[in-house]
C-alpha positions as CSV (number, residue, x, y, z in Angstrom):
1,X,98.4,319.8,-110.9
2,X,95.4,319.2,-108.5
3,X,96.4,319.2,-105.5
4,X,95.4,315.9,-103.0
5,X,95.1,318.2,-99.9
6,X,93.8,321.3,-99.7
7,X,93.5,322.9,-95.8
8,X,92.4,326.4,-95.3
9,X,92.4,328.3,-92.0
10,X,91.6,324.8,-90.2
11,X,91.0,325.2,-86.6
12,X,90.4,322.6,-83.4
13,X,89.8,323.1,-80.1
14,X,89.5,320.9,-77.2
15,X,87.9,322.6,-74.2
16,X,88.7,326.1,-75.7
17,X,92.2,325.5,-76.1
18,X,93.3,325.2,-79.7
19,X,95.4,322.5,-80.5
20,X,95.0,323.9,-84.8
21,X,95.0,327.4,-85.4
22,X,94.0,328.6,-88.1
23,X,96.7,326.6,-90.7
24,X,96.5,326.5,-94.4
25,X,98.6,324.5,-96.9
26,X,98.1,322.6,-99.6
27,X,99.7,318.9,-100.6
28,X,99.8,318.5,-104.8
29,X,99.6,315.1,-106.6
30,X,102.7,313.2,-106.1
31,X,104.5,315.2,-103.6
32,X,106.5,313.6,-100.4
33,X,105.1,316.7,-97.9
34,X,106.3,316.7,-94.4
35,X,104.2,318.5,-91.5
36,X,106.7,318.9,-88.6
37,X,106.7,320.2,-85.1
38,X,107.9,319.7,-81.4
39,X,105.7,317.5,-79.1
40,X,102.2,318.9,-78.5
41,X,102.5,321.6,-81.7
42,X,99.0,320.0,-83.5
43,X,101.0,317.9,-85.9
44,X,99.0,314.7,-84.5
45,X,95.5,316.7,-84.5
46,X,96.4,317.6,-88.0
47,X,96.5,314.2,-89.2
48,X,93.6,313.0,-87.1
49,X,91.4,315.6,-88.9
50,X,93.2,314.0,-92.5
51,X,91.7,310.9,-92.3
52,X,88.1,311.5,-90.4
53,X,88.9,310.3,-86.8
54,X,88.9,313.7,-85.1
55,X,86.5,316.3,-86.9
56,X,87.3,320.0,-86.9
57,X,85.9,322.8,-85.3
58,X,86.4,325.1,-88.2
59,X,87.7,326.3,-91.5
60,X,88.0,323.7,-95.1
61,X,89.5,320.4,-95.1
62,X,89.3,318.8,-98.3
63,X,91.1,315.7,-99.7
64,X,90.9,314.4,-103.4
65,X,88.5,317.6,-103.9
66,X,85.9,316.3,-101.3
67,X,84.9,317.6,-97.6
68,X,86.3,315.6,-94.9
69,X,83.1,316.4,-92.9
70,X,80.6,315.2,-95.6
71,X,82.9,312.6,-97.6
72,X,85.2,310.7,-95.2
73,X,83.7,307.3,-95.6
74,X,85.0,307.7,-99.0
75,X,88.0,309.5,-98.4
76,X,89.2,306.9,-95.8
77,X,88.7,304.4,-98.3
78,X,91.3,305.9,-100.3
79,X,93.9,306.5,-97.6
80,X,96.7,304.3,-96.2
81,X,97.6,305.2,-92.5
82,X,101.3,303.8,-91.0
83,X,100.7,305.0,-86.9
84,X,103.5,305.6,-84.8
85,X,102.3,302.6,-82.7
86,X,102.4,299.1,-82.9
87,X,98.5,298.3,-83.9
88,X,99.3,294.3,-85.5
89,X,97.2,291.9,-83.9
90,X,99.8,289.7,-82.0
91,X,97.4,286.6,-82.5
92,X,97.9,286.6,-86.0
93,X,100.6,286.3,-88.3
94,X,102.3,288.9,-90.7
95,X,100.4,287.7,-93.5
96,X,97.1,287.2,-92.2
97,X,97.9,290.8,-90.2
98,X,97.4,292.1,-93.8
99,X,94.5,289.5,-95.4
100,X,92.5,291.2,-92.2
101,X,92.7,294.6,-92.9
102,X,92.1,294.4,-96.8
103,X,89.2,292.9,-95.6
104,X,88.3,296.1,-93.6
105,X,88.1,297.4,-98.0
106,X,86.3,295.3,-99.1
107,X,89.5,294.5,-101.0
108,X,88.3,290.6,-103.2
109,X,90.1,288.2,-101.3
110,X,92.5,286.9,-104.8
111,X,93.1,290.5,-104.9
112,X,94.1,291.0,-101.6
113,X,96.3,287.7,-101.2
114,X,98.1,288.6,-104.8
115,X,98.9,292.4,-103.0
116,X,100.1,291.1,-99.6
117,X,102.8,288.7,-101.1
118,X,103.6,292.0,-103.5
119,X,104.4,293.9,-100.5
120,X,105.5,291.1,-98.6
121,X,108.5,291.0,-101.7
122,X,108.5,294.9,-101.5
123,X,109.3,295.1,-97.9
124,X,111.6,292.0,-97.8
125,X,109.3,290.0,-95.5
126,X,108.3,286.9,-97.7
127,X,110.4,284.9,-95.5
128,X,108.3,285.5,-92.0
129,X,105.0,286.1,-93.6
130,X,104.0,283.0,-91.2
131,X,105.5,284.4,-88.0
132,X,103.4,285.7,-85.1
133,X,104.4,289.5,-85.2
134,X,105.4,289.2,-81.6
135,X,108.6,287.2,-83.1
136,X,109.7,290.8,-85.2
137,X,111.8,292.9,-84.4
138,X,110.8,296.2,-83.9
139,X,112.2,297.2,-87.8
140,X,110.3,294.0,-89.2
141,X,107.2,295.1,-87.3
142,X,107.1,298.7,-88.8
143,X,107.7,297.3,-92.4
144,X,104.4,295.5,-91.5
145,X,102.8,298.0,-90.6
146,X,103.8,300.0,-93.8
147,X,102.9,297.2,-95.7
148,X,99.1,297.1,-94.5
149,X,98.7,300.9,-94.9
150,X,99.2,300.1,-98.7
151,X,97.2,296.6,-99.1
152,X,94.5,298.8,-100.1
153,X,96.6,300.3,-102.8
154,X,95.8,304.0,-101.8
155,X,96.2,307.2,-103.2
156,X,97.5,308.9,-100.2
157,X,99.8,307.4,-97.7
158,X,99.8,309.0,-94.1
159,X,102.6,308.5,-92.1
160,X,102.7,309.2,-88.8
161,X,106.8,309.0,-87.2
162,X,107.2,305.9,-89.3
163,X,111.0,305.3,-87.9
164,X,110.4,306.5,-84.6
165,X,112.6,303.9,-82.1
166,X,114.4,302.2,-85.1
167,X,117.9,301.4,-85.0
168,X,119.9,303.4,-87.9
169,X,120.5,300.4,-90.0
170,X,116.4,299.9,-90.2
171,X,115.5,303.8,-90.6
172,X,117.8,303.9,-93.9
173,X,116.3,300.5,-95.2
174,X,112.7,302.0,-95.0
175,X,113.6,305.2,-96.1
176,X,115.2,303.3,-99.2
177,X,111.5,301.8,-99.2
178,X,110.0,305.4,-99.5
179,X,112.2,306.4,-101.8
180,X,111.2,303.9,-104.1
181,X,107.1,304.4,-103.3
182,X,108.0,308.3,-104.3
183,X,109.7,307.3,-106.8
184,X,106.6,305.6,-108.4
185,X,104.1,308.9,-107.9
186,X,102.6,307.9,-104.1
187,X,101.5,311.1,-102.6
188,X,102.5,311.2,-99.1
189,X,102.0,313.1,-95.9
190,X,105.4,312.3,-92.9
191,X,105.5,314.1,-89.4
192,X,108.4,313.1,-88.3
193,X,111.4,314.1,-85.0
194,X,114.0,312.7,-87.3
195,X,115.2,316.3,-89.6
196,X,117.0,313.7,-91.4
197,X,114.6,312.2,-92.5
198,X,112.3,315.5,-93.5
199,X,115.3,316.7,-95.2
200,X,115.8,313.3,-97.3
201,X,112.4,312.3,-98.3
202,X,110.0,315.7,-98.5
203,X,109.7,317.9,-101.4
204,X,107.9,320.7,-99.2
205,X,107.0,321.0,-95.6
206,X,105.7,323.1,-93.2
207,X,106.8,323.7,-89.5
208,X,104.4,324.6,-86.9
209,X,104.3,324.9,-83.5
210,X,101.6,325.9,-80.7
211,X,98.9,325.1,-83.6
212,X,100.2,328.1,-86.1
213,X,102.6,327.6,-89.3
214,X,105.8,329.4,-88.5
215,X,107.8,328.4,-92.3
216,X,106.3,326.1,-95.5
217,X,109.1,325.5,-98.1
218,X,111.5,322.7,-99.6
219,X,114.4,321.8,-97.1
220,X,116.7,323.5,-99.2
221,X,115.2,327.0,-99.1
222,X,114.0,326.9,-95.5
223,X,118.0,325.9,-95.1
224,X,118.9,329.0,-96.9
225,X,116.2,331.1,-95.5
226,X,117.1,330.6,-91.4
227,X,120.6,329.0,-91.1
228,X,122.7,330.2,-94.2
229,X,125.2,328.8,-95.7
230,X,127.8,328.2,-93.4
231,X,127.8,327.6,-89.9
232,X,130.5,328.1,-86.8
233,X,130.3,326.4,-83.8
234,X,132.3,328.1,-81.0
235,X,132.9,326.3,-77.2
236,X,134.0,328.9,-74.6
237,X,133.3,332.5,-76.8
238,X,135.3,335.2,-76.0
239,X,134.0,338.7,-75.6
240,X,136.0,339.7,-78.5
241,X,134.3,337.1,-81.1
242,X,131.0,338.9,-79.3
243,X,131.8,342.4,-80.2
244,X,132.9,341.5,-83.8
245,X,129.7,339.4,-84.5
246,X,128.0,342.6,-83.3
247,X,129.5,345.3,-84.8
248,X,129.2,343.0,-88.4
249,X,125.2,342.5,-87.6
250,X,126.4,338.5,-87.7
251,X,123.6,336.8,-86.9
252,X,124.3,334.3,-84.2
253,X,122.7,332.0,-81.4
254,X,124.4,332.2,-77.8
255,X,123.9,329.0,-76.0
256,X,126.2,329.9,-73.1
257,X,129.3,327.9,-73.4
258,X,128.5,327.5,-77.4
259,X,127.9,329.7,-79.5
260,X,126.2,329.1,-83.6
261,X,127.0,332.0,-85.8
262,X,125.3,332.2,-89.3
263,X,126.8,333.1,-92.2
264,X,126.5,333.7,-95.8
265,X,128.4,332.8,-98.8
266,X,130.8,335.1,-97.8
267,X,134.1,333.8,-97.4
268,X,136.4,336.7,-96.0
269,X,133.8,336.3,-93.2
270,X,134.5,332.7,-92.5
271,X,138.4,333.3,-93.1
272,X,138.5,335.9,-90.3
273,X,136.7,334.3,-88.0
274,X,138.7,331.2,-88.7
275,X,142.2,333.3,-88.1
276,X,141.1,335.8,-85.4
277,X,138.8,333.9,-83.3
278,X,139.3,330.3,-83.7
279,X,142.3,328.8,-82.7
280,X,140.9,326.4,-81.4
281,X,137.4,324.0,-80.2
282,X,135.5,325.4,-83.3
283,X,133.5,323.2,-85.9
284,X,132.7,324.4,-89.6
285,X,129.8,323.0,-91.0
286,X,126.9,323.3,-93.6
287,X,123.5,324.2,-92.3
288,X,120.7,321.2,-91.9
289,X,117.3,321.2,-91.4
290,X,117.6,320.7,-87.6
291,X,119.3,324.0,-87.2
292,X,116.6,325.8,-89.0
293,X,114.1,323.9,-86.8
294,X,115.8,324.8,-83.5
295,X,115.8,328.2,-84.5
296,X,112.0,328.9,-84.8
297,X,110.9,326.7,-82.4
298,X,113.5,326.9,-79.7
299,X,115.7,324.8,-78.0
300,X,114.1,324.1,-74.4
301,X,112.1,320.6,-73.3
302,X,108.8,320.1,-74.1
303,X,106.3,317.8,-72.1
């Protein structure tokens, strides 16, 4: 299958300091494809170079087989972008938030009206599609905003921490809403904080940090690959867990007054340390995206 993204050895700088790398993937037809990172890893210089707003200092960036550099007027045509921020004009209401930007397509205007009351319905908004979007709530605004990176009915959807402030019970509902635009063949790019989210919607991924890829894979494998199968969580470690987790080449994370050991499918393993070492304060648990994230990126603050 051809694939709708193709990035090789792309690299940006900004006053000799490169926020990309030198980082190649590739995003096929069809495929949910998340592009994680801490803050300030080139996840948001990625996308900028995606759709045409930043241009790139070297290497190939093509999208639907065409040059970003040569071809974005057409590219972008083709594109639907949901930013992390609130860009609805407050002056205008839901509806006419989306007659305006078709309009920025070239979209006909029967065309247009027949697709914003089909995403209206879609994203369970036909009821305030005459509010001011100052009257939203912040889960109702982001639906918008979904809803006008499709009027144009593109090919690729980019988006950007879609869920980013939402309250749980508005994440799940528009992740049921991305299920169901997966569902019907959307390709889509997510960068996302949320592992929960990655690890729900997105076929493949890749997670980079300080503008390189460190790991591309499903969630499932990168799972495998970096946190196992199993993991223990020990409060207060004794010296003796220490020396056994050595002396069995355990892989392990000590965090001071926790500690995250790794382990396989094997289950004497987890028995023993169950019966020898934990008698009490310790948590059994499968291994999640998050852990694998922590893992290669770290676990201190970033700015």
């Amino acid at each position: 299958m051809d694939p709708i993204i193709e990035i090789h050895n792309l690299i940006k700088t900004f006053n000799g300091v490169s926020a990309v790398d030198g980082i190649s993937f590739s995003v096929a037809k069809g495929a949910f494809f998340g592009l994680l990172g801490p803050n300030g890893a080139g996840k948001t210089t990625t996308i900028r170079m995606l759709y045409g707003f930043t241009p790139p200092s070297s290497g190939e960036l093509r999208v639907f087989r065409r040059e970003i550099t040569s071809d974005w007027r057409w590219i972008k045509a083709k594109i639907g972008v949901c930013h992390q921020e609130n860009t609805l004009d407050p002056d205008l209401t839901v509806r006419q938030n989306l007659l305006v930007y078709a309009g920025y397509f070239a979209v006909p205007k029967a065309v247009a009206r027949r697709r914003a009351e089909e995403l209206l319905d879609f994203f369970a908004l036909s009821h305030r599609g005459d509010a001011k979007v100052m009257e939203l709530s912040g889960g109702m605004a982001r639906r918008v905003i979904l809803a006008r990176a499709l009027i144009n009915d593109p090919d690729l959807l980019i988006l950007d921490e879609p869920t980013t402030g939402l309250d749980p019970q508005s994440r799940h509902q528009l992740w049921e809403r991305l299920e169901t635009l997966k569902a019907s063949g959307l390709t889509v790019l997510l960068t996302t904080h949320y592992m929960e989210e990655a690890e729900r919607l997105c076929d493949r991924l890749v997670i980079i940090d300080h503008g390189k890829i460190l790991v591309e894979g499903s969630p499932q494998a990168l799972k495998q690959r970096h946190a196992g199968d199993r993991i223990v969580e020990v409060a207060g470690p004794g010296a003796a867990l220490l020396d056994f987790l050595a002396a069995s080449q355990i892989p392990y994370d000590d965090l001071g007054e926790r500690l995250l050991i790794y382990l396989t499918a094997e289950q004497e393993i987890e028995e023993r340390i169950r019966s020898e070492f934990c008698m009490d304060r310790c948590t059994f648990r499968s291994g999640t995206l998050e852990d694998v994230f922590l893992r290669l990126t770290g676990r201190e603050l970033r700015e």
